[in-house]
PyMOL commands that place a pseudoatom at each C-alpha (Angstrom):
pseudoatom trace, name=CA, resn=UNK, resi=1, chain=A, elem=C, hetatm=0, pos=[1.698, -9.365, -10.768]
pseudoatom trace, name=CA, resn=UNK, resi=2, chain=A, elem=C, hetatm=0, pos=[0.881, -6.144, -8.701]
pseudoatom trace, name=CA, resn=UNK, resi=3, chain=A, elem=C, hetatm=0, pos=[2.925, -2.976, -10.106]
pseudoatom trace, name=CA, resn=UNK, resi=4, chain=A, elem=C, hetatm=0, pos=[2.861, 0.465, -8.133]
pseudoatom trace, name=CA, resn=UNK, resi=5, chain=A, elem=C, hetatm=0, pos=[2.356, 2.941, -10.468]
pseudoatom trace, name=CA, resn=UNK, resi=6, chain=A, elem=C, hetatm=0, pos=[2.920, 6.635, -10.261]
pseudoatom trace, name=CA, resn=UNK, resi=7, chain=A, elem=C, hetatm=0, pos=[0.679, 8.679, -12.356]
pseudoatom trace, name=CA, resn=UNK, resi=8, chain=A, elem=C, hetatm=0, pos=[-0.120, 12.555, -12.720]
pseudoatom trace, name=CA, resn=UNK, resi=9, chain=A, elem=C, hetatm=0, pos=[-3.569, 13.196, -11.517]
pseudoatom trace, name=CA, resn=UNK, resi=10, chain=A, elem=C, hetatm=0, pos=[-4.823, 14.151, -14.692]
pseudoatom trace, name=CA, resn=UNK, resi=11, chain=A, elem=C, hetatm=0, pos=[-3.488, 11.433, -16.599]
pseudoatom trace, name=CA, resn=UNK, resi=12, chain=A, elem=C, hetatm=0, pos=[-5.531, 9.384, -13.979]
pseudoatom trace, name=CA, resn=UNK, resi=13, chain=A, elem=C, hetatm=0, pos=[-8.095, 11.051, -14.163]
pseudoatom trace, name=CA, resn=UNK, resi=14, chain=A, elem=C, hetatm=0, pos=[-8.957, 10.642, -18.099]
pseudoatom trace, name=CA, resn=UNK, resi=15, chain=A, elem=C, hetatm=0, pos=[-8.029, 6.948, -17.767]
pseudoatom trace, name=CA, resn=UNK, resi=16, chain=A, elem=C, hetatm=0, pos=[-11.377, 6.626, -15.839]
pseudoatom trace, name=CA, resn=UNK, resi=17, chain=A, elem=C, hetatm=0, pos=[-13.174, 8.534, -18.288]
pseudoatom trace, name=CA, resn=UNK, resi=18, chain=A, elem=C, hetatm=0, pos=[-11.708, 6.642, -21.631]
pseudoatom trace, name=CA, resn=UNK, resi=19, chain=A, elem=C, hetatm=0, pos=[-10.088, 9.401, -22.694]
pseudoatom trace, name=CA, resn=UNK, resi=20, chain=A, elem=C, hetatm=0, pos=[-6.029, 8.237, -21.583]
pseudoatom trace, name=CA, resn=UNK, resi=21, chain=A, elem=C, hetatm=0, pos=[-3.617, 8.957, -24.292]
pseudoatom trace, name=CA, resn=UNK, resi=22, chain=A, elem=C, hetatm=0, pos=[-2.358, 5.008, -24.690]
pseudoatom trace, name=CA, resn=UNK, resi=23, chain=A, elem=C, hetatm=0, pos=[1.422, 6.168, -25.032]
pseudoatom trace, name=CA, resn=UNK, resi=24, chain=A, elem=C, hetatm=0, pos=[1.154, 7.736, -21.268]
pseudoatom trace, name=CA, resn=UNK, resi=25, chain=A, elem=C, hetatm=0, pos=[-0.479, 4.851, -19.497]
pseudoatom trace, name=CA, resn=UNK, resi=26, chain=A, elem=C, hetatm=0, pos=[2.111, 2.483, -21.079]
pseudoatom trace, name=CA, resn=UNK, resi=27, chain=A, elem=C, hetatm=0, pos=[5.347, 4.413, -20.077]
pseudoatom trace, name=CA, resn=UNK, resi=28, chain=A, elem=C, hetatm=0, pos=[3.448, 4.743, -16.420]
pseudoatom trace, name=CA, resn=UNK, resi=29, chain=A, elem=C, hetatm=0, pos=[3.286, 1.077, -16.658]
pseudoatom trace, name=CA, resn=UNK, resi=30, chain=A, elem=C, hetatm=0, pos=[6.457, 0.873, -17.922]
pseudoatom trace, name=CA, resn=UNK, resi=31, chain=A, elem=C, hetatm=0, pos=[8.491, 2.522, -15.152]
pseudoatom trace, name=CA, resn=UNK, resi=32, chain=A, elem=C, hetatm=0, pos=[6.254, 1.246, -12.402]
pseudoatom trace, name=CA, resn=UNK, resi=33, chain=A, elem=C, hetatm=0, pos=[7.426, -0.715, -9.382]
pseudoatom trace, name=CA, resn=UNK, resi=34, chain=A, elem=C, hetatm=0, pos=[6.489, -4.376, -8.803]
pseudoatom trace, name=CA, resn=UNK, resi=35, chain=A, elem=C, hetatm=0, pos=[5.963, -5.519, -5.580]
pseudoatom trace, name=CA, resn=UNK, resi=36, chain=A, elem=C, hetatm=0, pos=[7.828, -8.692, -4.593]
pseudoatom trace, name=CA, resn=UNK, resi=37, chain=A, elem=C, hetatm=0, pos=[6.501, -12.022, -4.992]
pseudoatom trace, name=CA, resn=UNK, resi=38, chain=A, elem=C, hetatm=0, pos=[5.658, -13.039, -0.928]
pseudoatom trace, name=CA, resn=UNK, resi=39, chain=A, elem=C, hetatm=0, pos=[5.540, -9.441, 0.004]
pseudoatom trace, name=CA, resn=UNK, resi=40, chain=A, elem=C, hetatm=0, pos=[3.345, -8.974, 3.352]
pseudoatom trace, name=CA, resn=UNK, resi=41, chain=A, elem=C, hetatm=0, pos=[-0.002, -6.540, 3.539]
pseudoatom trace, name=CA, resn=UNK, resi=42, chain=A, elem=C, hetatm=0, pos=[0.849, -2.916, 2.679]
pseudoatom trace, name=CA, resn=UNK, resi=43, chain=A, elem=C, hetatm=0, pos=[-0.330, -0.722, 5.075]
pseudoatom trace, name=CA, resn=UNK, resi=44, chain=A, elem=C, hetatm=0, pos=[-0.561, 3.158, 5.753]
pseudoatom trace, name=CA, resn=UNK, resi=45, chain=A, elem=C, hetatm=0, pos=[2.654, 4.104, 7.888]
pseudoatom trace, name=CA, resn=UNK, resi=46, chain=A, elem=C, hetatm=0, pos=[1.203, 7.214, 9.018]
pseudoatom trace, name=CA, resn=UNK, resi=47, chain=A, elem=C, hetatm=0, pos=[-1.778, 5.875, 9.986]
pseudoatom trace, name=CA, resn=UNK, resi=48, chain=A, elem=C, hetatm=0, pos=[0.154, 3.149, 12.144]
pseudoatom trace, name=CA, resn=UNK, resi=49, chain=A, elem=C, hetatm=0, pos=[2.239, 5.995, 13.598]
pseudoatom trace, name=CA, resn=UNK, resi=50, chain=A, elem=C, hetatm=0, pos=[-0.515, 8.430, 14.299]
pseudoatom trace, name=CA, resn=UNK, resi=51, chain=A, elem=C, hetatm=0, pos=[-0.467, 9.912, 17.762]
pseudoatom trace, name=CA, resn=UNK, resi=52, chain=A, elem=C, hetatm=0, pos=[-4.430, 8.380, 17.791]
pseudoatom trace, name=CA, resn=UNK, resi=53, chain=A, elem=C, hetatm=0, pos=[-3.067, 4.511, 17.153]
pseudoatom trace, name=CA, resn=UNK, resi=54, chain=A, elem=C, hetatm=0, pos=[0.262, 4.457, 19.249]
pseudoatom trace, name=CA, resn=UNK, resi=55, chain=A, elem=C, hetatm=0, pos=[-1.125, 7.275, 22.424]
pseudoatom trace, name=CA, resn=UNK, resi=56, chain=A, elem=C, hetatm=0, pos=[-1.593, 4.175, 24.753]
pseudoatom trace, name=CA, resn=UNK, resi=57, chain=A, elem=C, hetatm=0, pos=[1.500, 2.429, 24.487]
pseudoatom trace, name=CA, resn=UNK, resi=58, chain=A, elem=C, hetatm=0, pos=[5.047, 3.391, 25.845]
pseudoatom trace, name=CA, resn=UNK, resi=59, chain=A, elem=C, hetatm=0, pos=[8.533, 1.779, 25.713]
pseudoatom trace, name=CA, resn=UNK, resi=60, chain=A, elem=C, hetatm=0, pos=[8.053, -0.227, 28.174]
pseudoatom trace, name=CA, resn=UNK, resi=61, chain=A, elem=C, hetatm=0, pos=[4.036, -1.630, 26.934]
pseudoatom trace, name=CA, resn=UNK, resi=62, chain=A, elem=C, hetatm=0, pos=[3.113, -4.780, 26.043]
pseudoatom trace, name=CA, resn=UNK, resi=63, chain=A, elem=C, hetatm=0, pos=[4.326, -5.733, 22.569]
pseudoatom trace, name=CA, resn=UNK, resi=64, chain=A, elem=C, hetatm=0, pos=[1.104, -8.536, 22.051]
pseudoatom trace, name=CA, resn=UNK, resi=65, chain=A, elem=C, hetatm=0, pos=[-1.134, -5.275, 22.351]
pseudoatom trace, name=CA, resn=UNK, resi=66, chain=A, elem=C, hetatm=0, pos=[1.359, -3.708, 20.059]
pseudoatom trace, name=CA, resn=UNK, resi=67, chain=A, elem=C, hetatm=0, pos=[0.821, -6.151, 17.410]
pseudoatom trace, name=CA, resn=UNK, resi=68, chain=A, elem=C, hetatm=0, pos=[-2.727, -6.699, 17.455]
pseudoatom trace, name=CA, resn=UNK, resi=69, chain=A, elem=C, hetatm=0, pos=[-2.811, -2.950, 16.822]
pseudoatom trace, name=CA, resn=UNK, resi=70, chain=A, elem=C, hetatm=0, pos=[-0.740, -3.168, 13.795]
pseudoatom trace, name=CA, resn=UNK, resi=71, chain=A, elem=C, hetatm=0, pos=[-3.229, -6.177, 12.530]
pseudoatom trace, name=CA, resn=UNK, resi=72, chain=A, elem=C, hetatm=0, pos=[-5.967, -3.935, 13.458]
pseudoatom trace, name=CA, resn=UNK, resi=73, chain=A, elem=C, hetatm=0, pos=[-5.150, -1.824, 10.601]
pseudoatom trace, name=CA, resn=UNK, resi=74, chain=A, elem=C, hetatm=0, pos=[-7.048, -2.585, 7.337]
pseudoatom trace, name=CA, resn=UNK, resi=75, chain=A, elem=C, hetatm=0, pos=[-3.838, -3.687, 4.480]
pseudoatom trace, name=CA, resn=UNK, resi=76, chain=A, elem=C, hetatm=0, pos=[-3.854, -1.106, 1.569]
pseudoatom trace, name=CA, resn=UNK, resi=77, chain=A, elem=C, hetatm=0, pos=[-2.524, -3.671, -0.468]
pseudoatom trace, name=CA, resn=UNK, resi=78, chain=A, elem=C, hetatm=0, pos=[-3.154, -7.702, 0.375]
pseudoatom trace, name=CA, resn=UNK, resi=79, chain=A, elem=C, hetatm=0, pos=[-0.213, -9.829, 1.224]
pseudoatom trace, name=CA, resn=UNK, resi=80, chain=A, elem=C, hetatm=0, pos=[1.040, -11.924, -1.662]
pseudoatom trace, name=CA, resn=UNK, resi=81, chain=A, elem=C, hetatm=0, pos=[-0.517, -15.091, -0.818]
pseudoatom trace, name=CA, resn=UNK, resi=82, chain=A, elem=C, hetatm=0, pos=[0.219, -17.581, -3.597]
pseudoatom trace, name=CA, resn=UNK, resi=83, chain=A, elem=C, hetatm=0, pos=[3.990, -17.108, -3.125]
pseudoatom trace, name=CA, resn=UNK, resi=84, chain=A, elem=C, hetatm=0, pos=[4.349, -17.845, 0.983]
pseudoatom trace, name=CA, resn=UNK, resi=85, chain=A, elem=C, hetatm=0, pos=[2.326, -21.468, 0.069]
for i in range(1, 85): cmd.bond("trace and resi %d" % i, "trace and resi %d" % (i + 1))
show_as sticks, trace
zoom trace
């Protein structure tokens, strides 16, 4: 299962050093999102919708040069594989 998470920096921040307090990480875990079984790659909107990414293309453009853009763009998160079989 993959679970978005939303944690306070510093919370974070003493996970990686061993030091979490246990009761913070598990209500964190505990009021986390999953992420649908079959979901598709999670990418970086703003990144897809930067001026630098979408400057060539107009209304009117190509939408196969459109899309391989949007492929183009490394996933933040993986699609869920094992549930489109």
């Amino acid at each position: 299962m993959k679970l978005i998470i939303d944690i306070p920096e510093e919370i974070y921040q003493m996970c990686r050093s061993c030091l979490g307090d246990a009761d913070c990480i598990e209500s964190a875990i505990a009021h986390g999102t999953p992420l649908p079984k079959g979901h598709g790659d999670l990418i970086d909107r703003n990144l897809a919708l930067s001026d630098d990414g979408l400057c060539e293309f107009h209304i009117y453009d190509d939408y196969v040069k459109m899309r391989n853009y949007l492929k183009s763009i490394s996933p933040i998160i993986e699609a869920d594989k094992e549930s489109e079989e």
